[in-house]
C-alpha positions as CSV (number, residue, x, y, z in Angstrom):
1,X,-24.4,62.4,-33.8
2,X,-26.1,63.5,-30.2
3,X,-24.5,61.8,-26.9
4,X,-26.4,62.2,-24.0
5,X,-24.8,62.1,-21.0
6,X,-27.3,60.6,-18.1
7,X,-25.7,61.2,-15.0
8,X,-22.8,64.3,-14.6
9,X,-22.2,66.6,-11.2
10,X,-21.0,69.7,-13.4
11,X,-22.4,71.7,-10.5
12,X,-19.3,70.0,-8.7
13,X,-16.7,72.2,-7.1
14,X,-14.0,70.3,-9.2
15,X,-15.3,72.3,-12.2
16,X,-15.2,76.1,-10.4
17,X,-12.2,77.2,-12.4
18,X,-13.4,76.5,-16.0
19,X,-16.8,74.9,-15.8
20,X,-18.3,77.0,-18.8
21,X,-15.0,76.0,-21.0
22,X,-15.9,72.3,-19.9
23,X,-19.5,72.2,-20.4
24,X,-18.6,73.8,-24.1
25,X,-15.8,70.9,-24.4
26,X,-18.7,69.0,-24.3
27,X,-20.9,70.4,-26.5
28,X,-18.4,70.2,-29.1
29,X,-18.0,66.5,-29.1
30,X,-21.9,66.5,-29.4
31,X,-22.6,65.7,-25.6
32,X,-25.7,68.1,-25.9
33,X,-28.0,66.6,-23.1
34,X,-26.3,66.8,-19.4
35,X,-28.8,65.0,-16.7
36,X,-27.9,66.4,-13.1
37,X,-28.3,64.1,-10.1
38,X,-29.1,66.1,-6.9
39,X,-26.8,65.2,-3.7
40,X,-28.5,67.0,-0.8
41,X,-30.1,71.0,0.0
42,X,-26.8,72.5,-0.2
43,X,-26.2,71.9,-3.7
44,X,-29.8,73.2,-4.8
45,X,-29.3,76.4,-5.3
46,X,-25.8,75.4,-7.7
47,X,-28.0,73.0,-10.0
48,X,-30.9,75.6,-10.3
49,X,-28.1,78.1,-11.6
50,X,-26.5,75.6,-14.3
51,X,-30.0,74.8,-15.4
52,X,-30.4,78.9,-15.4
53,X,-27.5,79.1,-17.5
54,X,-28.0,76.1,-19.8
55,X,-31.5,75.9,-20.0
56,X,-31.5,73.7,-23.7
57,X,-28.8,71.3,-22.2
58,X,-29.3,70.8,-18.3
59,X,-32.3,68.9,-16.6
60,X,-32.5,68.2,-12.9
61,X,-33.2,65.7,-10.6
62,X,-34.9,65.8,-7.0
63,X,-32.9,63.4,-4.3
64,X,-30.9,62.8,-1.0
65,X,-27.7,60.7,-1.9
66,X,-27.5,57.7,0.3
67,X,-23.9,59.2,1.3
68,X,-25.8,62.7,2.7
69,X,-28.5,60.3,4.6
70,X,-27.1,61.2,7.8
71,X,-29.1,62.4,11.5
72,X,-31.1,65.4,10.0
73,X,-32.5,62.7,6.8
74,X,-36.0,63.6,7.6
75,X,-35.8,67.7,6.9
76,X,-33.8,66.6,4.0
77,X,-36.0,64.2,2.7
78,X,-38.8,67.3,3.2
79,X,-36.3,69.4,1.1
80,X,-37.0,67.2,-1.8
81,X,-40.9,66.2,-1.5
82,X,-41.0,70.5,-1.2
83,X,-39.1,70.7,-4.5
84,X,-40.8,68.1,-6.9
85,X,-43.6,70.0,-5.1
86,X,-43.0,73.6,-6.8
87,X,-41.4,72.7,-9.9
88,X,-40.5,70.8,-12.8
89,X,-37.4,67.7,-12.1
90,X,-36.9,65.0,-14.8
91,X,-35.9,61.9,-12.1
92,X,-35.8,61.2,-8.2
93,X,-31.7,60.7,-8.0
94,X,-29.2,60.2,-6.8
95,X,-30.7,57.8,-4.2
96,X,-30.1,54.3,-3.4
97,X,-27.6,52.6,-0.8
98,X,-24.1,52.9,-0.4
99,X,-22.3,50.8,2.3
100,X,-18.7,51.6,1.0
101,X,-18.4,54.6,3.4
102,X,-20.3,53.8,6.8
103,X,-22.1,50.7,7.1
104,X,-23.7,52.0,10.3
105,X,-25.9,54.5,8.8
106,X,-28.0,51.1,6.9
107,X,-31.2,51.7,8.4
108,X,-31.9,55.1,7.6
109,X,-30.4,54.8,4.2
110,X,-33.2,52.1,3.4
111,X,-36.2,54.6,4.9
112,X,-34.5,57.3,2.6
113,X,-34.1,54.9,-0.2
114,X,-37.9,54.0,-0.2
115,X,-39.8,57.1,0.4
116,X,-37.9,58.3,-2.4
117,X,-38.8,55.6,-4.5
118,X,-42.3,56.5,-3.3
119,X,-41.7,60.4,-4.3
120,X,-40.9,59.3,-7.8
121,X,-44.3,57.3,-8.2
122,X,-46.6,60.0,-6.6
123,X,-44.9,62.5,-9.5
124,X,-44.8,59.6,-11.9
125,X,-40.8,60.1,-12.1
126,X,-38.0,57.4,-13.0
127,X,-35.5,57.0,-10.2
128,X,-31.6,56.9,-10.4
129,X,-29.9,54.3,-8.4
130,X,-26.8,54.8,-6.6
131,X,-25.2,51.5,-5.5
132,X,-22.0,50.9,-3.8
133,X,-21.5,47.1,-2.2
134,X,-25.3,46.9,-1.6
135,X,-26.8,45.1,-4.5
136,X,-29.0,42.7,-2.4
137,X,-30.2,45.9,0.0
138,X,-31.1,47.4,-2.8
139,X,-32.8,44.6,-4.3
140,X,-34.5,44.4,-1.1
141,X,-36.0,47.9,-1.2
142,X,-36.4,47.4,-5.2
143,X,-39.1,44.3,-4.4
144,X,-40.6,45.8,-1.6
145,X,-41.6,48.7,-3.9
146,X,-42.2,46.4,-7.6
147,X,-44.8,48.0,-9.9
148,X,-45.5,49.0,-13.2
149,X,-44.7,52.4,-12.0
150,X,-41.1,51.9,-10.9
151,X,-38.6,52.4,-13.5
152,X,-35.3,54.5,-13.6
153,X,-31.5,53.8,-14.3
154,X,-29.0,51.9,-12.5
155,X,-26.4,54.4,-12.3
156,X,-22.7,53.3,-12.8
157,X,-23.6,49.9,-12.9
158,X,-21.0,47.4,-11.9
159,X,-22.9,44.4,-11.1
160,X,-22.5,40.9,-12.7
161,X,-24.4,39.5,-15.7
162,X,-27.2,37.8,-13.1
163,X,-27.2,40.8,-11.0
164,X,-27.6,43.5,-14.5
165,X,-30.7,41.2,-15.7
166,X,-32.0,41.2,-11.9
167,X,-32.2,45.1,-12.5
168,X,-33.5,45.1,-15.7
169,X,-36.4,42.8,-14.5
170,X,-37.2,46.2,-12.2
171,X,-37.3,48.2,-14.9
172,X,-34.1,49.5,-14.8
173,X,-31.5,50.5,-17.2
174,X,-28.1,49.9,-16.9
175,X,-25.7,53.0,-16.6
176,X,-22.5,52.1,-18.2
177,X,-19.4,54.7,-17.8
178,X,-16.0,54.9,-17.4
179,X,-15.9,51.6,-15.8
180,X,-16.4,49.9,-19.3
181,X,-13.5,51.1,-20.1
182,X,-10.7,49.5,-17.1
183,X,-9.0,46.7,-17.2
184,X,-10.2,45.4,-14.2
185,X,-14.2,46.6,-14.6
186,X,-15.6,43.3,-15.6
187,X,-18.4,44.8,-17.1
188,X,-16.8,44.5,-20.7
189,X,-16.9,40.6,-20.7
190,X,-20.7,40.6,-20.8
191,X,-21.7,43.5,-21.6
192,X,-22.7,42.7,-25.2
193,X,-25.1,39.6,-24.4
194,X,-27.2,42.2,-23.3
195,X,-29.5,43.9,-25.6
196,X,-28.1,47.8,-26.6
197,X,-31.8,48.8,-25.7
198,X,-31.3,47.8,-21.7
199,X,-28.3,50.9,-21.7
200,X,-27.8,54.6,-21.2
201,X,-23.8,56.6,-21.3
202,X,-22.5,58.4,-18.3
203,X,-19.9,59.7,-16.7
204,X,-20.6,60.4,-13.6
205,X,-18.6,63.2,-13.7
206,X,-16.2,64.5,-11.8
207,X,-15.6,61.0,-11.0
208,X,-14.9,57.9,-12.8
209,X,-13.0,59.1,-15.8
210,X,-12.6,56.4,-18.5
211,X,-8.9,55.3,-19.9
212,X,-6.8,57.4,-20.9
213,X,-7.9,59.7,-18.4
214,X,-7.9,57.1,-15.2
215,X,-7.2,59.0,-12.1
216,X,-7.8,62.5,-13.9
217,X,-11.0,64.5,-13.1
218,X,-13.9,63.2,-15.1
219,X,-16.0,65.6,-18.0
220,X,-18.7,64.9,-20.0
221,X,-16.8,65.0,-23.1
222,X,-14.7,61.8,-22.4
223,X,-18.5,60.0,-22.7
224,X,-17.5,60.0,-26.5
225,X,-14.5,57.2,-25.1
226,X,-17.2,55.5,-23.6
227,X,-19.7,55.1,-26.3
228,X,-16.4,54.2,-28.5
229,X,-15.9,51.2,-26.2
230,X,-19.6,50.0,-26.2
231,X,-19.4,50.2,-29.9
232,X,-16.0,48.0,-30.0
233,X,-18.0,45.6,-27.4
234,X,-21.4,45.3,-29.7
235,X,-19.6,45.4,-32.9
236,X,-21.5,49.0,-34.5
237,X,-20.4,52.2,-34.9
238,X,-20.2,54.8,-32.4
239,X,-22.8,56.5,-34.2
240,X,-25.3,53.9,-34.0
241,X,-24.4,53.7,-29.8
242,X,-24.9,57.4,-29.5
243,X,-28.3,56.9,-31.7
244,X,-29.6,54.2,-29.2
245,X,-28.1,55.4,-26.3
246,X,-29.8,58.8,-26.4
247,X,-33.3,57.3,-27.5
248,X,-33.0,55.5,-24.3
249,X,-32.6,58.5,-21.9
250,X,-35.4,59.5,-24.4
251,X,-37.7,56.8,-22.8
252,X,-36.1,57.1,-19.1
253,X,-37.0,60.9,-18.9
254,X,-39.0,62.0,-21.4
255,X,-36.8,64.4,-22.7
């Protein structure tokens, strides 16, 4: 069995203490594949040393998170279009909208969203969405910017039924963590009139960590909880999740 876990921050300062323990936590409940969203330029030089020291397990992404989109966005956004520039990224994320934390910053977060999405296609790259009480802004952005060429992942999505088929139609998949997984996450009362094929596992790591570990820091080894819980919801082993699951990513990244 290989778990792949789409979307985990193990670069996070959460993880200074025992980060190499963690990651082989991980390993060792067959999470093998780790996909690192970027955050902003002071993190860069912390994902190109996990990638350094797991070069079979880590792959990287190129972004500004709509929470970083603050005053100096432009020379940040030219961070990124200088790094898919000079090397090798599997996605464009973390990017998206967030209007949880400041509301006022909307504008800019849209200009970031969209030349992002715009990065992605000039380097034929899938994006990773990061949405926080902003589904119709992103949608928004996500129809301004509809063609064959955009595709990507909904990351943590915690959308309704109508709003997870409104992001498939972009060709998104859904990211489905430790959300699945609460009592109050909603997401487990549809979840299985969707077809298996529309997801990918995450944890979203540090963050987000599924019951039993609620309020505890997040790892990538408690994805194995998760794709327990999407096998209880479709009815097939965990195995079978993990097989799909993983052919997914497979098709999102080409990796």
């Amino acid at each position: 069995m290989q778990l792949t876990d789409t979307h985990t921050h193990l670069y996070s300062d959460e993880f200074d203490s025992d980060r190499n323990v963690m990651i082989q936590r991980a390993l060792e409940a067959n999470v093998t594949r780790f996909f690192i969203p970027a955050i902003d330029s002071n993190h860069t030089e912390a994902m190109y040393e996990l990638e350094k020291n797991y070069p079979e397990n880590v792959f990287l992404m190129a972004g500004l998170h709509p929470c970083y989109v603050k005053e100096d966005y432009e020379s940040e956004l030219a961070h990124v279009e200088m790094q898919l520039q000079q090397r090798k990224f599997v996605a464009v994320g973390e990017i998206g909208i967030d209007l949880y934390w400041d509301k006022t910053t909307l504008p800019i977060q849209k200009i970031a969203f969209k030349r992002q999405i715009q990065f992605a296609k000039k380097h034929q790259l899938p994006i990773v969405i990061h949405c926080r009480e902003s589904f119709d802004e992103i949608f928004e952005v996500l129809e301004s910017e509809k063609s064959k060429d955009l595709f990507g992942i909904f990351h943590c999505f915690t959308g309704t039924f109508e709003q997870a088929h409104q992001a498939i139609n972009y060709n998104m998949k859904l990211g489905i963590g430790g959300v699945v997984t609460f009592k109050n996450g909603k997401i487990d009362t549809f979840l299985n009139q969707i077809p298996i094929e529309h997801l990918v596992l995450e944890t979203d790591s540090p963050y987000l960590a599924p019951v039993p570990f609620r309020g505890k820091r997040n790892e990538s080894s408690y994805i194995d909880g998760i794709a327990e819980k999407v096998a209880l919801l479709y009815g097939i082993s965990k195995e079978e999740v993990a097989r799909i699951t993983t052919e997914n990513s497979r098709q999102i990244f080409g990796i």
